[in-house]
C-alpha positions as CSV (number, residue, x, y, z in Angstrom):
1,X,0.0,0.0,0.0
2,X,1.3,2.9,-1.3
3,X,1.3,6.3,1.3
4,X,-0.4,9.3,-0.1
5,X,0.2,12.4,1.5
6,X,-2.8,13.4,3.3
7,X,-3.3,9.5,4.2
8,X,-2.8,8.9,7.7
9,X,-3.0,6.1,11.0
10,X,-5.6,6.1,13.4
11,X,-5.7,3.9,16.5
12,X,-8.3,4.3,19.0
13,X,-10.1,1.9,21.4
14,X,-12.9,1.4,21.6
15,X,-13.2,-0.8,25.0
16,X,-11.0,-1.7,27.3
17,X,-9.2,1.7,28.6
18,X,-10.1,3.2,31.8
19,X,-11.9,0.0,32.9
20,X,-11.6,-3.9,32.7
21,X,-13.3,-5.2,29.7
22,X,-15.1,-5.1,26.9
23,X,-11.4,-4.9,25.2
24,X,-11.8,-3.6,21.6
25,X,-9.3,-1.4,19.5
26,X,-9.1,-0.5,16.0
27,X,-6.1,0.2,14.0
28,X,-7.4,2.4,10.5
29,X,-4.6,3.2,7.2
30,X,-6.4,5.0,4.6
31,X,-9.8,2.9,3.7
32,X,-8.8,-0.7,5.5
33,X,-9.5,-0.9,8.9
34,X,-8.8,-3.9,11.4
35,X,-10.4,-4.8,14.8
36,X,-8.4,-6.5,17.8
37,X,-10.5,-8.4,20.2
38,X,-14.2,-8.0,20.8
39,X,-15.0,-8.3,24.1
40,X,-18.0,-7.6,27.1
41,X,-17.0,-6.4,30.4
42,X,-19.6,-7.5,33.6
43,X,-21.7,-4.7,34.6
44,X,-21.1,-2.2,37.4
45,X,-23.1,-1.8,40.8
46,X,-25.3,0.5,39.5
47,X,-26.3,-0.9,35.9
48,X,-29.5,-2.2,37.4
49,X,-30.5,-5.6,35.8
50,X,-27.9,-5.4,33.2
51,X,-26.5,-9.2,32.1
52,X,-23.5,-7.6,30.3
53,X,-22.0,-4.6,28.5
54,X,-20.1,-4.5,25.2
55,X,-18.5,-1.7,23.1
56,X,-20.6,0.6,20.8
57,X,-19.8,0.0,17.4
58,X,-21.4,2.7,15.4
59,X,-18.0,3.7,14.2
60,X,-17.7,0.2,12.8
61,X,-21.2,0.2,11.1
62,X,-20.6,3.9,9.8
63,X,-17.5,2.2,8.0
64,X,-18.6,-1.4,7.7
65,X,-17.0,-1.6,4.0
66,X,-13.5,-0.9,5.1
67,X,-13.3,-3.5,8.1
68,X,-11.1,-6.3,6.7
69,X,-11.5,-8.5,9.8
70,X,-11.6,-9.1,13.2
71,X,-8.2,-10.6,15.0
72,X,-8.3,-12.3,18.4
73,X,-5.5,-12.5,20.6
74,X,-6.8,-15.4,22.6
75,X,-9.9,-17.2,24.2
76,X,-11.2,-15.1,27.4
77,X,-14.6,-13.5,28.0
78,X,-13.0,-9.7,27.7
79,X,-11.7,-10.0,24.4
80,X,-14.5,-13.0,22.6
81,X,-17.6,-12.6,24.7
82,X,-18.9,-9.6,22.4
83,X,-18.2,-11.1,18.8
84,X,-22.0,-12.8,18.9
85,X,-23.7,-9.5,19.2
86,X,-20.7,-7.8,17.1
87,X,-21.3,-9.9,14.1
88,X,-25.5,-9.8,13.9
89,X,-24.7,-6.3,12.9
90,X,-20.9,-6.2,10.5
91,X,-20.5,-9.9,9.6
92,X,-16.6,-9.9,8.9
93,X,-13.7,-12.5,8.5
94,X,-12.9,-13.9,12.5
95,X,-9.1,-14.6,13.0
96,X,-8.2,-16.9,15.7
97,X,-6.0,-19.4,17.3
98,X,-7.4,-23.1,17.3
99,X,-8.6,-22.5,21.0
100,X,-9.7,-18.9,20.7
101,X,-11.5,-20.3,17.3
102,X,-13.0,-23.2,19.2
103,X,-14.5,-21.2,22.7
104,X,-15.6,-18.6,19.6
105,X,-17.7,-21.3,17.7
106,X,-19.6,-22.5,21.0
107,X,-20.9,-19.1,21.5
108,X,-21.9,-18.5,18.0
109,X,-23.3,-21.9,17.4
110,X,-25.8,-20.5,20.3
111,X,-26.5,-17.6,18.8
112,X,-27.1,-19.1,15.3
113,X,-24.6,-17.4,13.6
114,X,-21.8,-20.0,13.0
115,X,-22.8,-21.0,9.5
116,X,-23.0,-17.3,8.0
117,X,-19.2,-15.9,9.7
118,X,-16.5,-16.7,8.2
119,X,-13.7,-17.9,10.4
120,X,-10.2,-18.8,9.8
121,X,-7.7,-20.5,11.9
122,X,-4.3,-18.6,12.7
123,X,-1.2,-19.8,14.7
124,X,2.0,-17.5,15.6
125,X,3.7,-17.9,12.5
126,X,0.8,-16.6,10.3
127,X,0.6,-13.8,7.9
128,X,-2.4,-12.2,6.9
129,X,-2.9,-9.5,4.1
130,X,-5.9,-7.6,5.4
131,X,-6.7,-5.0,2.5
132,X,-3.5,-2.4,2.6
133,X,-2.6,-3.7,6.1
134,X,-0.3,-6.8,7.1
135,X,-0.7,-8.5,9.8
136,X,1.8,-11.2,12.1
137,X,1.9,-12.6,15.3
138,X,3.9,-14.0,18.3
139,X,2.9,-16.4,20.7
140,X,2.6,-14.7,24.4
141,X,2.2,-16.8,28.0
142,X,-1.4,-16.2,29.7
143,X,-4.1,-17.9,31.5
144,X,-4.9,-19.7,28.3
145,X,-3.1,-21.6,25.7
146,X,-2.8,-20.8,22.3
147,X,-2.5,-16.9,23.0
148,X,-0.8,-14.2,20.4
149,X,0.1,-10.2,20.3
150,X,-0.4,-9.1,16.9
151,X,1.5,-6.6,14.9
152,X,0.0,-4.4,11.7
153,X,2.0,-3.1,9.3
154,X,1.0,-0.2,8.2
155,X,3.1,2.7,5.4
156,X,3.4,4.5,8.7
157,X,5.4,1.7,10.6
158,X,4.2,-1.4,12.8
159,X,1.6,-0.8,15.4
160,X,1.9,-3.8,17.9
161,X,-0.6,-4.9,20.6
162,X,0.5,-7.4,22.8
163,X,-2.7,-9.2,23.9
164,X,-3.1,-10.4,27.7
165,X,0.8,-11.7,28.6
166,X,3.2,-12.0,31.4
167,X,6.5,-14.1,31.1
168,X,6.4,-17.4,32.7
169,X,9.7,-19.5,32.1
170,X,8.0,-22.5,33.6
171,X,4.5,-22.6,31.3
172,X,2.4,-25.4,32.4
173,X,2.0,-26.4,28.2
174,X,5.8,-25.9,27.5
175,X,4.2,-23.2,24.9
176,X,6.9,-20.0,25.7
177,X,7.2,-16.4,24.8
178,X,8.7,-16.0,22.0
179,X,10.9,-13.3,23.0
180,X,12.8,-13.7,20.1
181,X,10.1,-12.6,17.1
182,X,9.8,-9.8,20.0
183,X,13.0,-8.7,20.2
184,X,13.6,-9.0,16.0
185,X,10.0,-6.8,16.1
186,X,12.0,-4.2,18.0
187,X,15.4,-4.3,16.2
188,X,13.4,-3.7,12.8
189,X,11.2,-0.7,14.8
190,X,8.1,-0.3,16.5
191,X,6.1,2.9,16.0
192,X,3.5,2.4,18.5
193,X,3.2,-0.1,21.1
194,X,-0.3,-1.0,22.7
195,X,0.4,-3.4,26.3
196,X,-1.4,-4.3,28.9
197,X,-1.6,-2.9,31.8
198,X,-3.8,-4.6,34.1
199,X,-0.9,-5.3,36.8
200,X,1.2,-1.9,36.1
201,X,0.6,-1.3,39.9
202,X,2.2,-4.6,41.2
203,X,5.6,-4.4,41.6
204,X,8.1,-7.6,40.8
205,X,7.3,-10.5,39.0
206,X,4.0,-12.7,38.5
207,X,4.6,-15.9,39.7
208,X,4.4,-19.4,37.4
209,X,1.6,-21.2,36.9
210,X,3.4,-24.5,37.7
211,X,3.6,-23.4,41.5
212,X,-0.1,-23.0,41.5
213,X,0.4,-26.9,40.5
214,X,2.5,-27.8,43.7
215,X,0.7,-25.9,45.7
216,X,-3.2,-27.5,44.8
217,X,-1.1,-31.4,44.7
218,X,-0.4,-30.0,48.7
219,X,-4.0,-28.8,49.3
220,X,-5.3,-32.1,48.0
221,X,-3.1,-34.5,49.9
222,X,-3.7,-32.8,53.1
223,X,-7.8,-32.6,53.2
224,X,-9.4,-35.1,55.1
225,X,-12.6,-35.1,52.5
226,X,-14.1,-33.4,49.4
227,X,-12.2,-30.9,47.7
228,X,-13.9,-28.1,45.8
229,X,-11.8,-26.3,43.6
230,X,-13.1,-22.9,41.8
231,X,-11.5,-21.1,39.3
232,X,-12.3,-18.9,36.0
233,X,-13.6,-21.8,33.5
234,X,-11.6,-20.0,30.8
235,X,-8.3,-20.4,33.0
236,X,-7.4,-23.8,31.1
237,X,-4.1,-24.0,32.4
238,X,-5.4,-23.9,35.9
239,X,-7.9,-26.8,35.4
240,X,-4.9,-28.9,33.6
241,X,-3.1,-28.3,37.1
242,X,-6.1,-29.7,39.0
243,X,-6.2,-32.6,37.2
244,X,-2.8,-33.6,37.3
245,X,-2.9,-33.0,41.2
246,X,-6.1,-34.9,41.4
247,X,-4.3,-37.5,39.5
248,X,-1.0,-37.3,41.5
249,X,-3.3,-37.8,45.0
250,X,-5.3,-40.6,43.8
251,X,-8.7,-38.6,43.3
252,X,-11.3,-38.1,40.5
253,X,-12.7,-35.1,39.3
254,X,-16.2,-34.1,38.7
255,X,-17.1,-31.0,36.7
256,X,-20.0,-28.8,37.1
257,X,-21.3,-25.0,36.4
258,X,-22.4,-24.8,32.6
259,X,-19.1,-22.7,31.1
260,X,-16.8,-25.1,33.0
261,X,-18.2,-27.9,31.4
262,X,-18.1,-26.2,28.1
263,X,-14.7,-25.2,28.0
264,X,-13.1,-28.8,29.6
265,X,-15.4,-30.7,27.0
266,X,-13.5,-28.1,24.4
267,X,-10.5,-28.2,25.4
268,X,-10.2,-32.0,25.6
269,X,-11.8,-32.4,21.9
270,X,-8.9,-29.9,20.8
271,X,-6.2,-31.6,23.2
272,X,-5.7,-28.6,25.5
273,X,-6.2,-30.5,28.4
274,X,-5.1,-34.4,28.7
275,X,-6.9,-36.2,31.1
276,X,-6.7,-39.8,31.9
277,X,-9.2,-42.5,31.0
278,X,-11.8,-43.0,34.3
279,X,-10.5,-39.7,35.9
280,X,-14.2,-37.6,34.9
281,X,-16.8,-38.8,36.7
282,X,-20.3,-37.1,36.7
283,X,-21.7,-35.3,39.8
284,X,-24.1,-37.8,40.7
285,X,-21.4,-40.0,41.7
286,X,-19.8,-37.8,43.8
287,X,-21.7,-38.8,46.9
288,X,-21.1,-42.4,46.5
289,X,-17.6,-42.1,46.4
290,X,-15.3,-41.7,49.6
291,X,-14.8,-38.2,50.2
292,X,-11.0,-38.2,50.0
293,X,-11.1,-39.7,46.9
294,X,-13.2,-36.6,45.2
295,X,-12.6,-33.1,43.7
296,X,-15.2,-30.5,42.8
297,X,-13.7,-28.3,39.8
298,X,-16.7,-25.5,39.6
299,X,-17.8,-22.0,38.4
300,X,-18.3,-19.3,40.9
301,X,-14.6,-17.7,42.0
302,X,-16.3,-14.4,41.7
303,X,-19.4,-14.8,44.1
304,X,-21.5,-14.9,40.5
305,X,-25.3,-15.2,41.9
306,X,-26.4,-18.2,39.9
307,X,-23.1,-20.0,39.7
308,X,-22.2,-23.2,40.9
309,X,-20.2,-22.1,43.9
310,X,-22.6,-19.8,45.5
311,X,-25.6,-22.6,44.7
312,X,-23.3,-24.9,47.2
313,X,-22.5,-22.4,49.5
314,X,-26.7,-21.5,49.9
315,X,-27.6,-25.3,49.7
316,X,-29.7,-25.0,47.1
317,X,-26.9,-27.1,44.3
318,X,-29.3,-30.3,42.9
319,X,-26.1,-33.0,43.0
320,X,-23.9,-31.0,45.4
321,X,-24.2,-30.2,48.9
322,X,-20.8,-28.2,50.9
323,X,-20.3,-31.0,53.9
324,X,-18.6,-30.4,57.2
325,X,-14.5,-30.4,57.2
326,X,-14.7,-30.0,52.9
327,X,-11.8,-28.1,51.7
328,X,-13.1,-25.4,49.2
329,X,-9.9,-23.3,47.0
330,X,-10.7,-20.3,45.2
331,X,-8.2,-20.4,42.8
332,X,-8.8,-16.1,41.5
333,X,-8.5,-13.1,42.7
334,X,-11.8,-10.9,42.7
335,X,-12.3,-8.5,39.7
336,X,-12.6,-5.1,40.7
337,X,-15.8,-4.6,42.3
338,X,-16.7,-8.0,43.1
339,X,-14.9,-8.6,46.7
340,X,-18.0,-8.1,48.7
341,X,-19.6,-11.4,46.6
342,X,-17.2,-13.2,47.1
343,X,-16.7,-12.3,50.9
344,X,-20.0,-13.1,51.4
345,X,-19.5,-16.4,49.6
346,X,-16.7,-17.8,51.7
347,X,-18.5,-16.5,55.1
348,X,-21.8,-18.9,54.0
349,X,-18.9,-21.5,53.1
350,X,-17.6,-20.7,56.7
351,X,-21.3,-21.6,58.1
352,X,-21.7,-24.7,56.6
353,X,-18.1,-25.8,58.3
354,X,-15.8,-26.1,55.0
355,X,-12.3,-25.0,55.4
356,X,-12.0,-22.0,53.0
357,X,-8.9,-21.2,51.2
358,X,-9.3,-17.6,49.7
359,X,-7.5,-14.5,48.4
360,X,-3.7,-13.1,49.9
361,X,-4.4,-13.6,53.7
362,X,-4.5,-17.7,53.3
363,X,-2.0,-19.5,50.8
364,X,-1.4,-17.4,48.4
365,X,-0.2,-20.2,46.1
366,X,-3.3,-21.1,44.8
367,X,-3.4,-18.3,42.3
368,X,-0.7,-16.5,40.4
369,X,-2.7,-13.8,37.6
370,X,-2.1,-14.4,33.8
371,X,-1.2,-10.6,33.7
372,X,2.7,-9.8,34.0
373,X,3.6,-7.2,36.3
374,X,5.8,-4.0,36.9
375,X,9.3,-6.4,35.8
376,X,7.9,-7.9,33.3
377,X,5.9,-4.9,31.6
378,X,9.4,-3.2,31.1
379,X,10.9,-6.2,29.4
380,X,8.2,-5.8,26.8
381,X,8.8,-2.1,26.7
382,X,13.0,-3.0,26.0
383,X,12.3,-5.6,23.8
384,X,9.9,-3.0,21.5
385,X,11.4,-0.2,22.1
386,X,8.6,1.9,20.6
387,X,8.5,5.5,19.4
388,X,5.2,5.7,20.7
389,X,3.7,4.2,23.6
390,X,-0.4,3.5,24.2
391,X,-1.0,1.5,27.5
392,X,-4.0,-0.3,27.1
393,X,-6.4,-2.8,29.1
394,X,-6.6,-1.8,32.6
395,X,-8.5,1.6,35.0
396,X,-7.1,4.4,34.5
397,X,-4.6,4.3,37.1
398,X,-3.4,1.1,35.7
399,X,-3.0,2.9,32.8
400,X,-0.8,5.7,33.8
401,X,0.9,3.7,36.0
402,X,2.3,2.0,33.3
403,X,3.1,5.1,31.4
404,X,5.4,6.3,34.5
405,X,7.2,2.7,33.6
406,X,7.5,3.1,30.1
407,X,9.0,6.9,31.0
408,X,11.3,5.0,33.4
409,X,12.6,2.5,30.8
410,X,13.2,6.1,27.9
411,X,10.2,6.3,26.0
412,X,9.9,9.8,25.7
413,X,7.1,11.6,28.0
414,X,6.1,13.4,25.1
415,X,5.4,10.1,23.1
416,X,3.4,8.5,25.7
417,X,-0.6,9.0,25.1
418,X,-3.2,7.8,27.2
419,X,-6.4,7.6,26.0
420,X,-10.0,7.6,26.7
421,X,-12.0,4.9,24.3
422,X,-13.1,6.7,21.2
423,X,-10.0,9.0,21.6
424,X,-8.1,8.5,18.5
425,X,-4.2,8.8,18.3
426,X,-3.4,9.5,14.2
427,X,0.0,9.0,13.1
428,X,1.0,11.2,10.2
429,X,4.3,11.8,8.8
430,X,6.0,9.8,11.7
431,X,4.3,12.3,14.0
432,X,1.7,11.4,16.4
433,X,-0.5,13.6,18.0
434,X,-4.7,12.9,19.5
435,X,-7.3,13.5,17.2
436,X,-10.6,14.0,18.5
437,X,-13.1,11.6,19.3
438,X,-15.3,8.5,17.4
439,X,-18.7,8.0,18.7
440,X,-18.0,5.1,21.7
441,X,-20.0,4.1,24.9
442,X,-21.4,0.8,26.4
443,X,-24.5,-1.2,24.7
444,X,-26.3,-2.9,27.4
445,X,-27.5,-6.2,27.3
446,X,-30.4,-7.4,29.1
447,X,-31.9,-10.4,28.1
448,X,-32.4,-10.7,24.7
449,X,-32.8,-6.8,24.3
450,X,-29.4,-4.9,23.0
451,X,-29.1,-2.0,23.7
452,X,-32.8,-1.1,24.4
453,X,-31.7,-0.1,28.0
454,X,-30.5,3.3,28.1
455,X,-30.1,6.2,30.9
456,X,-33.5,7.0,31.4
457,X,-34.6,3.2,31.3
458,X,-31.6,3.2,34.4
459,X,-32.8,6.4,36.0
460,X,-36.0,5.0,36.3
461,X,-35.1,1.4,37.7
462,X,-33.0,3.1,40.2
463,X,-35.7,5.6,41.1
464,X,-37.9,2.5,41.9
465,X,-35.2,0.6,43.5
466,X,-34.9,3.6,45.8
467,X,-38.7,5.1,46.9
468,X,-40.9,2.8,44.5
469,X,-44.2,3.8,42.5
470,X,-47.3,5.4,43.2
471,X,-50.2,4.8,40.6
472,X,-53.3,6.7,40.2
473,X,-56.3,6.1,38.7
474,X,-59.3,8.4,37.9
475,X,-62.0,8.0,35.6
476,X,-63.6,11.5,34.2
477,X,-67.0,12.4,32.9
478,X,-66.1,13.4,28.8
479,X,-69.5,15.6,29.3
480,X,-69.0,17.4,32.5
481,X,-65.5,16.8,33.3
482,X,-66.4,15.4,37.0
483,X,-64.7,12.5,38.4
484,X,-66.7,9.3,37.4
485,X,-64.8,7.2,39.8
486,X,-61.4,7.0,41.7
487,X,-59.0,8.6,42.2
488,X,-57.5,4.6,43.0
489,X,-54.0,4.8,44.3
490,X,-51.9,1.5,43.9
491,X,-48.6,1.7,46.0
492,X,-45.9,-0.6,45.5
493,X,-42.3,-0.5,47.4
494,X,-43.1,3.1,48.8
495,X,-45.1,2.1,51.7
496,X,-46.7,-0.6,53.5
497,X,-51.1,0.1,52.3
498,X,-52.3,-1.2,55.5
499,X,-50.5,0.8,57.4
500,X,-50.8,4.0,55.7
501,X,-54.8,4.5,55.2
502,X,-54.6,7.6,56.7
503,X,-51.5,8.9,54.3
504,X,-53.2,7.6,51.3
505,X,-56.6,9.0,52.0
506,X,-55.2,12.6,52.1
507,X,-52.9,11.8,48.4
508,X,-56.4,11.0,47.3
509,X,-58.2,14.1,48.5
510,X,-54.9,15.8,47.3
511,X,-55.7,14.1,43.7
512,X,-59.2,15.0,43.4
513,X,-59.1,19.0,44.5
514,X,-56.4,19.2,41.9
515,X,-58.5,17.8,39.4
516,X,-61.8,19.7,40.5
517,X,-59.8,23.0,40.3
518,X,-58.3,22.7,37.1
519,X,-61.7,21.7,35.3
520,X,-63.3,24.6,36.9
521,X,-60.6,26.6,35.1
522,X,-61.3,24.6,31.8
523,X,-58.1,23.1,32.1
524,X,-58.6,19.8,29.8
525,X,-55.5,19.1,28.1
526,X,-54.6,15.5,29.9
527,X,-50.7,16.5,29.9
528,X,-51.7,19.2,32.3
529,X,-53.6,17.4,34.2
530,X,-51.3,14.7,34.4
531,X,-48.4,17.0,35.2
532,X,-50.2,18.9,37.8
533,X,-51.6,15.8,39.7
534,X,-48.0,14.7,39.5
535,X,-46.6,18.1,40.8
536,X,-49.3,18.4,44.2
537,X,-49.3,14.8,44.9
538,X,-45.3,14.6,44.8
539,X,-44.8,17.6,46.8
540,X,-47.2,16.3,49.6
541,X,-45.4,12.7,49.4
542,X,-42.0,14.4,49.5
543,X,-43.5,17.0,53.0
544,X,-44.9,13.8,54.6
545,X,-42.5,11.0,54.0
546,X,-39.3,12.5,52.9
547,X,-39.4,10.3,49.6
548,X,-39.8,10.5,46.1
549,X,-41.4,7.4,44.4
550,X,-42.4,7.6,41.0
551,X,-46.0,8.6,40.2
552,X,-48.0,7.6,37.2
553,X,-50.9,9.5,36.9
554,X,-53.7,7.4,34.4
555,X,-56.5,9.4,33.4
556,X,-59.5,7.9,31.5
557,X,-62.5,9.6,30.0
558,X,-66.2,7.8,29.3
């Protein structure tokens, strides 16, 4: 692809900056655009309802002819989990590892979309032409196997993303860094470099995988009974480690929660995971068996409502009750936001007399993150050695955190841009420089409705979480304009009917002089009147009971 002179680069994300999640970025020459990752995040405390979130892509749609694909770095809910709603509206070319490729084609066989997108299988050493654009990869360590960074080449340089890493020299599948295609990136030059950041604030080292290993063959040799072991389902190395220490102390393994099950039954088919013949047993066997010859792999390390874990820990699990002197592991550390579920999680775990072990205060060798931290986020930064630096995936802190670390290792201050998501960074002339903003946000999922939720739809839930509804009903006279019948109020969450008679009685008398006096002033219009029934009533509620539910005034005529 030839440059032009008023051609330039734009790079902008639009997920995964200034929160954890919903990773998306988008890397534009001229008219060929290509999309890294497609991810949902979860949804925050006060997304009311909300089952996920995932990035706005109006941008995309606005430019739907010049996407060439979409690349994925590797398997994990944040960077897959929004493809099935992605592709119902810009069906594109998916690019993927045979795992990522694999997890991808459960969720799109669900959403009915797997014969119409296209989907091609990728490994490290792959090169793709994507319009004008060129893209390579190199295999990075993470929670999952089969993960890539990905570098464009573009007539203004090579812009490379590094997917989710950290460097582990002991990886549970043998599957390495290459260092080496990283360090031959850097020798031949990196104009921009997108990283993560999610650990910029830990200082040192992440630890390897493979002591997580030791560490659960420990755990399991030492409890007296059932082991439960919970973990991210997605974290396939982890559930390789507990069934080689299952193995190792003479135990069998059951699996249950619905993604855990997916993802082992995928990984074995694609030989991710080995495990030996008669070591799987199902969960109604589990109480049969002697209960220092069982483990419990299962969903719910975050304190999810409906997952496995907390289904156990509230006795209410069909095949699988938490026993007295059970060992339970929660093999993750809690996202952002999620500690009080998962505090309340071990305490009912506590109650029902299982020996919990949890988070940094117990062994803290049952988890080491797939995110590399403050040692190894500088190696990448010598082994690019980028003009330009971008951190990406992680708060905002996170974010500028790492740029303090990429000013520590010599990329210039000046070069270093963090970015908001729909900020782009364009690249012109070997100059880089923030220009201005693409349309971005959150689409909200809830149920099957995309999107349909908005702010107001919010506003309102959260008003009615908070002081509940009021509903009025009065039935006018279309000849006279007199009240036929009613005004009927209906509470609901604002206060308890029985008790309030007397409350109530008033709101209606309230209701019915408003009415009276606005149709002896030929007021008619029913906006007015609903508006000013609305107005008295509220202010009365709000003098009397210091709250402000939501009224609904419903005027009929006969």
């Amino acid at each position: 692809m030839s440059k032009k002179n008023n051609d330039r680069l734009l790079v902008f994300a639009l997920g995964g900056v200034g929160e954890i999640g919903k990773n998306m970025y988008v890397v534009q020459y001229a008219n060929d655009i290509v999309v890294i990752d497609s991810g949902l995040k979860f949804p925050e405390e006060d997304m009311l309802g909300i089952d996920i979130v995932i990035p706005d892509i109006s941008y995309l749609i606005d430019n739907k002819d010049k996407v060439r694909g979409i690349l994925l770095t590797h398997g994990h809910e944040d960077h897959i989990g929004g493809l099935p709603y992605v592709l119902k509206q810009l069906n594109v070319p998916v690019y993927g590892t045979k795992l990522t490729l694999g997890l991808v084609e459960a969720k799109l066989k669900e959403a009915g979309l797997l014969g119409e997108t296209k989907r091609i299988l990728i490994n490290a050493d792959s090169e793709l032409q994507l319009g004008g654009l060129k893209a390579t990869f190199f295999r990075t360590n993470h929670s999952i196997p089969d993960s890539v960074g990905v570098c464009v080449e573009t007539p203004e340089g090579r812009v490379v993303h590094t997917g989710d890493f950290k460097f582990d020299q002991t990886p549970v599948n043998e599957q390495h860094a290459d260092l080496h295609r990283m360090a031959d990136l850097g020798n031949r030059g990196v104009t921009l470099l997108l990283s993560d950041s999610t650990n910029a604030e830990r200082p040192g080292y992440t630890g390897s995988e493979r002591n997580v290993g030791t560490e659960l063959e420990e755990v399991f040799r030492k409890a007296k009974q059932r082991v439960v072991v919970a973990t991210f389902a997605s974290n396939v190395h982890r559930l390789q480690q507990v069934f080689d220490a299952a193995e190792a102390t003479g135990r069998k393994v059951t699996v249950i929660g619905r993604s855990m099950v997916n993802v082992v039954n995928i990984s074995q088919e694609l030989g991710y995971i080995r495990i030996s013949d008669g070591m799987l047993i199902e969960p109604e066997e589990v109480n049969k068996m002697a209960a220092d010859r069982v483990v419990i792999l299962s969903t719910g390390s975050q304190g999810e409502p409906m997952s496995a874990l907390t289904r156990m820990a509230r006795n209410t699990h069909r095949k699988v009750d938490i026993l007295p002197g059970d060992t339970v592991v929660i093999s993750a550390t809690p996202i952002p936001g999620n500690e009080k579920y998962v505090g309340r999680i071990v305490d009912d775990l506590f109650r029902l007399g299982a020996n919990v072990i949890y988070g940094p205060g117990s062994v803290s060798g049952v988890h080491v993150s797939g995110h590399g931290s403050q040692e190894e986020l500088k190696l990448m930064l010598n082994l690019m050695r980028p003009k330009y630096f971008m951190p990406i995936h992680g708060e905002y802190r996170m974010l500028r955190m790492h740029g303090q670390l990429a000013e520590n290792v010599g990329v210039e201050k000046e070069n270093i841009f963090i970015c908001d998501i729909g900020e782009t960074l364009e690249i012109q002339n070997g100059t880089a420089r923030k220009a201005g903003k693409v349309s971005c946000g959150n689409i909200l999922i809830d149920g099957l409705g995309v999107g349909d939720v908005g702010n107001i739809v919010l506003r309102d839930r959260k008003l009615l979480s908070q002081d509940g509804i009021l509903v009025v009903v009065v039935t006018l006279s279309k000849q006279d304009g007199k009240i036929m019948s009613g005004p009927d109020i209906i509470s609901r969450g604002f206060v308890y009917v029985r008790e309030s008679e007397g409350l109530l009685e008033e709101a209606n008398k309230i209701v019915s002089n408003t009415l009276t006096k606005l149709m002896s002033e030929n007021v008619n219009e029913w906006a007015s009147l609903k508006t000013n029934v609305k107005e008295a009533l509220g202010r009365f509620l709000y003098e009397q009971t210091r709250r402000r539910p939501m009224i609904l005034p419903i005027i009929m005529e006969v």
